[in-house]
N, C-alpha and C positions, 0 to 999 in steps of 0.2 A: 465462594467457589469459582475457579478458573474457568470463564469461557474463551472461546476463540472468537477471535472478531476479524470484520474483513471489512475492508471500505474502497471500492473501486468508482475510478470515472469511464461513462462510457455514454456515448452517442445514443440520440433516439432509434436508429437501426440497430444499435445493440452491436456498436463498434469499438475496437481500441485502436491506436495507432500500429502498423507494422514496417515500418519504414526507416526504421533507428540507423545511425551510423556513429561513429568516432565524433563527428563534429555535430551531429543532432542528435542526439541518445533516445532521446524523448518521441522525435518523428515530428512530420511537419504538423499535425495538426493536433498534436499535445495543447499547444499553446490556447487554441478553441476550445479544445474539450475541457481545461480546468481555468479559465478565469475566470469564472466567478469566485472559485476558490482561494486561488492567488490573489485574488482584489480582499480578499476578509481583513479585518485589523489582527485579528488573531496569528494566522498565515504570515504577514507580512514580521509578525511582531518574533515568532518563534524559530522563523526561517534567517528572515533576512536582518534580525536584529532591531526592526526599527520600532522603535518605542515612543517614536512622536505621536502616536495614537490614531494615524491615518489607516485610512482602509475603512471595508465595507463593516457594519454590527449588524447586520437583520440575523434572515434566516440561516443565509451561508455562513455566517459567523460564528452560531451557536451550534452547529455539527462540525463547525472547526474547532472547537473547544472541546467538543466531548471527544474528539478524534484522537487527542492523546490520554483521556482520563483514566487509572486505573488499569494502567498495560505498566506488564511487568515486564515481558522480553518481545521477542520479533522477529518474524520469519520473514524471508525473502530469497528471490532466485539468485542465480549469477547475472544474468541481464539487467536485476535491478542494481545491482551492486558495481557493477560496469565490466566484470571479468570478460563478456563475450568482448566487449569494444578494445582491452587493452588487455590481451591474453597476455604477450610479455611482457610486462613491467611487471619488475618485481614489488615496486616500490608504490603500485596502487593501492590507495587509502579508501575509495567510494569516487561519489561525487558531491559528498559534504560538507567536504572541508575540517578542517583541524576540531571541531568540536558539533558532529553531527548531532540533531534535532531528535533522537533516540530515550540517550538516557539510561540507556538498559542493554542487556545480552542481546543481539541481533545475530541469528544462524541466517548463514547463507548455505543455498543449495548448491553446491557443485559437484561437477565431477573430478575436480582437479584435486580436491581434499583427498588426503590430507594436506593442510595448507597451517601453519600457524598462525596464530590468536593475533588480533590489532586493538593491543586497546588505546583507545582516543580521549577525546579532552569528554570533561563533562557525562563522565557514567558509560558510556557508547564503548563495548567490546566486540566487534566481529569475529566468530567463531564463523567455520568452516565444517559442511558437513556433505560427505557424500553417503548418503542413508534413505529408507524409506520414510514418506513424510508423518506415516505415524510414530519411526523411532524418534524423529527429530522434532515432534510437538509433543511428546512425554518428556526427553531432553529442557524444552523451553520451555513447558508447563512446571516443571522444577524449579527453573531459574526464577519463575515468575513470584514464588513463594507467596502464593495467593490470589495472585491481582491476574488480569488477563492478557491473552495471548494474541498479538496482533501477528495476520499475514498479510505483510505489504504489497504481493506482487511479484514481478511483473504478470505477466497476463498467463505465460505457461504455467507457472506454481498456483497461482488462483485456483487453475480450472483443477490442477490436479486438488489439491482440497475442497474443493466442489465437489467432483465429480465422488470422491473418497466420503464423503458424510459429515467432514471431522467440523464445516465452522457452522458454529452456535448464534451469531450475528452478521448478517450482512447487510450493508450501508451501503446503494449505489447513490451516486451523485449521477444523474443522467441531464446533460447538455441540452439545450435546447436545440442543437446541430445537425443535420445527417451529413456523415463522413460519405458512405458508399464505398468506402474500399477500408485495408486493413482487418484486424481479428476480432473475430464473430464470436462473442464471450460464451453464449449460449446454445452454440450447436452441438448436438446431441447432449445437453444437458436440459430436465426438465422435472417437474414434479418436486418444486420446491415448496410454492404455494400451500402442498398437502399435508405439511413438516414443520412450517414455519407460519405465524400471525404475521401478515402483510401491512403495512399503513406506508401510505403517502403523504409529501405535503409538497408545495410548490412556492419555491422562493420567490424575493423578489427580483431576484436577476433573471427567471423563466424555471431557473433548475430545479427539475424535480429528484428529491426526497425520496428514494424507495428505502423501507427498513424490511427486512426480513428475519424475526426473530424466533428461534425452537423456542 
């Protein structure tokens, strides 16, 4: 059976970055908030290609593995996709590169759709959807032909599937950080706890582990 899954990084204040531009996408303190993640062998191995076997194997390792298991397609905004940064290029691909880390149908949100299809190396097809987010995870629960449905992001699409009822897993990677500025993931959202079985754990880079599963 298809569930939706969701796996965000965020600060002990319950921060994301808001500070993106063209030449930082990410925001200054992206970089804080996920290395422990970045440092995984896993991470290093499905992103960056490197298969010399370097990188961390504890705990960050093994929620980076489970991170792509069993996802059939993938949601994501235009922010993640990089539309807000390069609204005119036509010729914008993501920020993956010729064979992104996917694998699968990936809908992006936009308003700009209708926009034509990109399909890229290695399974990876962007579709474009300007729709409500429960027409567009019926949409990718199709594509998914059984397996599940990941929503990547960024922080606005998040909370709107948050805030709508629709993810069935959610995975924080919480930093051992406090940022104090940028987007406050859980303002006026609450009463998750009452919905979902909570478990922790605590890696060994400090990061804690929240799962929250219906």
């Amino acid at each position: 059976m298809t569930r939706v899954r969701m796996d965000l990084f965020v600060s002990l204040d319950g921060c994301t970055p808001a500070d993106a531009t063209p030449e930082n996408p990410m925001g200054d303190d992206w970089g804080r908030l996920t290395a422990a993640y970045s440092a995984t062998r896993t991470f290093r191995e499905r992103v960056f290609g490197d298969t010399s076997g370097a990188g961390t194997t504890g705990v960050d390792d093994r929620y980076a593995i489970a991170f792509s298991e069993g996802v059939g397609s993938e949601i994501m905004g235009a922010g993640m996709f990089g539309l807000h940064s390069f609204p005119d290029d036509a010729d914008w691909k993501g920020w993956w590169g010729d064979e992104p880390p996917f694998g699968s149908p990936v809908y992006v949100l936009t308003h700009t759709a209708p926009r034509p299809s990109i399909p890229m190396e290695g399974g990876t097809t962007f579709e474009f959807r300007n729709a409500a987010v429960e027409d567009v995870l019926a949409e990718a629960t199709e594509a998914a032909s059984g397996l599940d449905v990941r929503v990547g992001g960024g922080y606005g699409t998040a909370r709107d599937f948050l805030r709508a009822g629709l993810v069935d897993d959610l995975h924080l990677m919480v930093a051992p950080i406090f940022l104090g500025r940028g987007n406050r993931l859980w303002d006026d959202l609450h009463g998750f706890e009452l919905t979902h079985r909570v478990t922790t754990e605590v890696a060994e880079s400090g990061t804690i582990h929240v799962t929250l599963t219906r």
